[in-house]
C-alpha positions in Angstrom: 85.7 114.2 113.7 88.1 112.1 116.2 85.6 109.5 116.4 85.5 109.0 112.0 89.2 108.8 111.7 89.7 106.2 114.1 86.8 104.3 112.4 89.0 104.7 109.5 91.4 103.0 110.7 92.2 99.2 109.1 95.5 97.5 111.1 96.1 93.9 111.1 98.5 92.5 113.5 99.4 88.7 112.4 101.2 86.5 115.8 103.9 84.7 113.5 102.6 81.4 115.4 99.4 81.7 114.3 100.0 81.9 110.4 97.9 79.1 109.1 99.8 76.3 106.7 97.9 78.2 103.7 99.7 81.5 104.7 96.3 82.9 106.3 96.5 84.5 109.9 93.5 85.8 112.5 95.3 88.6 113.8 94.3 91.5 115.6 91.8 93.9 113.9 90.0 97.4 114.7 87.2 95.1 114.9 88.4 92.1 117.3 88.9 91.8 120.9 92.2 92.9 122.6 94.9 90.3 121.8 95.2 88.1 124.8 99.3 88.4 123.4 100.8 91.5 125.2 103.1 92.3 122.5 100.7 91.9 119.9 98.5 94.2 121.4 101.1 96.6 122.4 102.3 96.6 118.8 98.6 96.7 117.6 98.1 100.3 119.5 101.4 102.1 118.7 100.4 101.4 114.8 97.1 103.0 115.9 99.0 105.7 117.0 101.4 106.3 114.3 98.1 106.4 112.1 96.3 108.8 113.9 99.9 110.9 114.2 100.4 111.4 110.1 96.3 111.5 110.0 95.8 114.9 112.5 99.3 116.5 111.1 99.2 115.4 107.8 95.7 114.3 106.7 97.7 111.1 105.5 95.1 108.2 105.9 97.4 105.6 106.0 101.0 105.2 104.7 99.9 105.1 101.1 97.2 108.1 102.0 94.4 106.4 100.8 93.3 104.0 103.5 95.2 101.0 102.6 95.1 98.1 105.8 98.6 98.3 107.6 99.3 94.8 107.6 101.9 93.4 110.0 103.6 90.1 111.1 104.9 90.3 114.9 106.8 88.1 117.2 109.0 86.5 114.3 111.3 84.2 116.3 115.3 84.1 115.5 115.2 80.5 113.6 113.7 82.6 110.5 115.5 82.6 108.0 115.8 84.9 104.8 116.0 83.3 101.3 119.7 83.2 101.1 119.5 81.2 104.4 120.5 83.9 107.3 118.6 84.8 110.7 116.1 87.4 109.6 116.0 88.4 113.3 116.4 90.5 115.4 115.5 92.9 112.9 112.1 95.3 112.1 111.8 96.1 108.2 108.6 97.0 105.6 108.6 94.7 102.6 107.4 97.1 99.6 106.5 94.2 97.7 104.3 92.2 100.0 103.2 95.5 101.6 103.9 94.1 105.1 105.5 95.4 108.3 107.4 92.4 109.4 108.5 93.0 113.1 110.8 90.1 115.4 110.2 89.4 118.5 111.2 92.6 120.7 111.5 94.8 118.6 108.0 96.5 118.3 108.9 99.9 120.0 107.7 103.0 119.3 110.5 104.8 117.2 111.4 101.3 115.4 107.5 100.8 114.5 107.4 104.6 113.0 111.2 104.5 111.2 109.4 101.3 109.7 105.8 103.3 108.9 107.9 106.2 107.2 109.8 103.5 104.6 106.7 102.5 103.9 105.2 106.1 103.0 108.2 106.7 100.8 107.2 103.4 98.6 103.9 105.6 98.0 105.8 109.0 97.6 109.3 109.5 96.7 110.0 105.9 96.0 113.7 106.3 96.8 115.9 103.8 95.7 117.9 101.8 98.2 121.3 102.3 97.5 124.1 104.7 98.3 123.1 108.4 98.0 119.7 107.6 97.5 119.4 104.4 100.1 120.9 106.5 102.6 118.1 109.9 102.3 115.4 106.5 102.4 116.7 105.4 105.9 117.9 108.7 107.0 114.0 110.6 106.7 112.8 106.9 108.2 115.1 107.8 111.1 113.6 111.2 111.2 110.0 110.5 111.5 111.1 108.0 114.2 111.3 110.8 116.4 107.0 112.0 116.1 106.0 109.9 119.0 109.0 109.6 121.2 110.7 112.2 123.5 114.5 111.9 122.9 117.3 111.8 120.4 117.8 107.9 120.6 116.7 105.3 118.1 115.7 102.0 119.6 116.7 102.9 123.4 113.8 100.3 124.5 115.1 97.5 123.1 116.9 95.1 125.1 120.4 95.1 123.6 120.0 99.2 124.1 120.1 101.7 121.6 121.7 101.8 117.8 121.6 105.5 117.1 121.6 109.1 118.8 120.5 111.3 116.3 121.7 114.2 118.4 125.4 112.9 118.1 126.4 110.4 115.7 129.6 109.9 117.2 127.9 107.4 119.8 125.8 105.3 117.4 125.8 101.7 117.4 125.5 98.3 114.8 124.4 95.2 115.8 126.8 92.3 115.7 126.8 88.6 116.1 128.1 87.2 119.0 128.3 83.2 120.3 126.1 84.6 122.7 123.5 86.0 120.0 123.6 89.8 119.2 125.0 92.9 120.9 125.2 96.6 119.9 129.1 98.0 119.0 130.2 101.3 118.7 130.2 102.5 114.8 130.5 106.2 114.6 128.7 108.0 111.8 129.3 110.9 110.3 128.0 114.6 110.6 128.4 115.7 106.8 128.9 114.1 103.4 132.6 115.1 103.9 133.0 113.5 107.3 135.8 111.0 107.6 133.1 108.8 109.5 131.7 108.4 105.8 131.4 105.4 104.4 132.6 104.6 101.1 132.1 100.8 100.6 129.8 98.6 98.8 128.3 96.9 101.9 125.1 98.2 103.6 123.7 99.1 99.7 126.4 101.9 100.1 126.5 102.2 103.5 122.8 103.4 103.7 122.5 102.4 107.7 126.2 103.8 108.1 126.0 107.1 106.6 122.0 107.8 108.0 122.9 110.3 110.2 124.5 112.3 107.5 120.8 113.2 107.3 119.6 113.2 110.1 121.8 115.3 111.7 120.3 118.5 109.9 117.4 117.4 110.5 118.2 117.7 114.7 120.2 121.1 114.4 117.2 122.5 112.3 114.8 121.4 115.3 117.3 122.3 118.4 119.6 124.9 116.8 123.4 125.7 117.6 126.2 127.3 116.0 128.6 124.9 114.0 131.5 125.6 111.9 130.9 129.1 111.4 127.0 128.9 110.9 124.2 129.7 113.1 121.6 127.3 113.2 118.6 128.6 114.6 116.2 126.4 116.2 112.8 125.5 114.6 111.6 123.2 116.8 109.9 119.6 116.0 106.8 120.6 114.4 108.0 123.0 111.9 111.2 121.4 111.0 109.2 117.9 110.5 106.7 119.9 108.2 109.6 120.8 105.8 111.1 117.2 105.7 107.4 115.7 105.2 106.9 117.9 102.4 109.7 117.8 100.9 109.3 114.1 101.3 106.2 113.7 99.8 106.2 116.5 96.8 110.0 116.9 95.9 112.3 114.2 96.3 112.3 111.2 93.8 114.0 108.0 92.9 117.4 108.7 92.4 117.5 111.8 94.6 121.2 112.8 96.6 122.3 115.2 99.1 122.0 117.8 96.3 118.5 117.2 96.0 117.8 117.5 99.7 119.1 120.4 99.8 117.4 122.2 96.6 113.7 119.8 97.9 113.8 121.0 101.1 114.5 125.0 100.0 111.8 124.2 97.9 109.2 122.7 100.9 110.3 125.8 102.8 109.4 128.3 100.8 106.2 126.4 100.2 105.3 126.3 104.2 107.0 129.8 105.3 108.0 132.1 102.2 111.5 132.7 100.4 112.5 135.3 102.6 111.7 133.9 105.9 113.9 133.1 109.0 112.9 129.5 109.3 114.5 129.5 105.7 117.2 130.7 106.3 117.8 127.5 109.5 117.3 125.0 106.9 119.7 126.2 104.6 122.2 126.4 107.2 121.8 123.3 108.3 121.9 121.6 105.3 125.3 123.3 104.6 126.6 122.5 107.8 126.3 119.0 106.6 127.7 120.1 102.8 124.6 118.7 101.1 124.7 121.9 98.8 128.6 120.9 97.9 127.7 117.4 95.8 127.6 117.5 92.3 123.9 117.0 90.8 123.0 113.3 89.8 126.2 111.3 91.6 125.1 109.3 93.9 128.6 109.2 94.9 129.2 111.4 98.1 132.2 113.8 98.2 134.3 112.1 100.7 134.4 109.2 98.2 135.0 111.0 95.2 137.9 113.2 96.2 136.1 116.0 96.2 137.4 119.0 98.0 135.5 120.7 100.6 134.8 124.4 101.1 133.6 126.0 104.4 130.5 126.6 104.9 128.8 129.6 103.3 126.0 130.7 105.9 123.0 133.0 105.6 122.3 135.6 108.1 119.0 136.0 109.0 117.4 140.1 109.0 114.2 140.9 110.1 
């Protein structure tokens, strides 16, 4: 019932202030009173959210689907400091090896909170690497899932320096940059294909794997909205459905060292599994993913086609027949 699964529910939100000198923190529990902290309490609810999200569409009882606490450290201030001495802020990120959502001060939104939730489901699932090919399908389906609980194509639009990514079109996302005055959001462009000339090709980033994130996401929005791109018609599938391909293809197919290749052939594969071999919905994912040339890299490179030379062919859409 609704009542069990929120009893099921184990979220710890830690106030970075109050983390005691032996690393120990009272933070707000499912069992404690409301955090006299707004943000702490705000953050405290969206991760009940997000749980009860994955729980009623996925019966996924917790990230690591077997009730494991979601522990989290909020409000981390800028003077932080990573180990190799730089401002760890303003930043969100899940640490795999602590098992901790570590979130700075502000940025405890809704779609940063579930891009964080969904890395952390892909340490219990496909346990992408984070580099290049494979760093980039981590943080695109982590963009993805960002979308279950909010209403538009931006990533991070309630922050206060704005948004850094429209998922809808990549042309207008955004990096964050120091300035004298702190940090502000720049126009970066990212590309719509693994042939795009917005690709990234460098080392930084792990391979560009924030760069080059909407390389994936992309087919993700033109499988949920449809349209008709370079020849191929898209048609739409709507959120629900096209998010029940990417979860299962998430959670059943892809793997370590997946690529674009692998996409591709995992989310044929989830398809089928949700809505048969021969079905219209089918036939949209394959487009899409072709409109974005994941079918054109070669298997086990995690080196994308517009680094390798690589040249690209159009296109080569299905057409759906009742």
């Amino acid at each position: 019932t609704q009542e069990l699964m929120h009893e099921a529910r184990a979220i710890s939100v830690c106030n970075y202030e109050d983390i005691q000198t032996d690393g120990t923190c009272v933070g707000r529990t499912e069992t404690t009173a409301p955090s006299s902290n707004a943000e702490i309490e705000s953050i405290f609810s969206k991760f009940s959210t997000i749980y009860d999200f994955y729980n009623e569409q996925y019966l996924r009882d917790s990230y690591d689907g077997a009730g494991r606490r979601i522990n989290v450290i909020a409000r981390i201030p800028d003077s932080v400091r990573t180990t190799g001495g730089l401002s760890f802020c303003p930043n969100a990120s899940w640490s795999p090896d602590n098992e901790q959502f570590l979130i700075c001060t502000g940025f405890g939104v809704m779609d940063i909170l579930s891009h964080e939730y969904t890395h952390a489901i892909i340490t219990h699932t496909a346990q992408l690497n984070y580099g290049d090919a494979s760093g980039t399908i981590n943080e695109g389906l982590a963009d993805i899932f960002s979308t279950i609980l909010d209403d538009d194509w931006l990533l991070g639009e309630d922050l206060t320096i704005g948004y850094l990514r429209d998922i809808a079109n990549p042309l207008l996302n955004r990096s964050l940059v120091q300035t004298s005055g702190g940090y502000e959001a720049i126009p970066r462009p990212g590309p719509m294909g693994i042939f795009d000339e917005n690709f990234y090709c460098g080392s930084a980033d792990s391979g560009g794997v924030h760069r080059n994130i909407s390389a994936v996401s992309y087919a993700f929005y033109l499988m949920t909205e449809g349209a008709a791109v370079d020849g191929c018609q898209v048609e739409a599938l709507g959120q629900e459905k096209a998010l029940s391909i990417w979860y299962r293809a998430m959670t059943a197919y892809l793997y370590q060292t997946s690529n674009y290749l692998s996409v591709y052939q995992s989310m044929t594969q989830a398809c089928h599994d949700l809505f048969g071999a021969a079905s219209g919905e089918c036939v949209s994912v394959a487009n899409a993913l072709r409109v974005v040339e994941f079918d054109q890299q070669a298997a086990t490179t995690q080196t994308a086609p517009q680094c390798s030379g690589q040249v690209r062919q159009a296109p080569a859409c299905e057409v759906f027949v009742e």
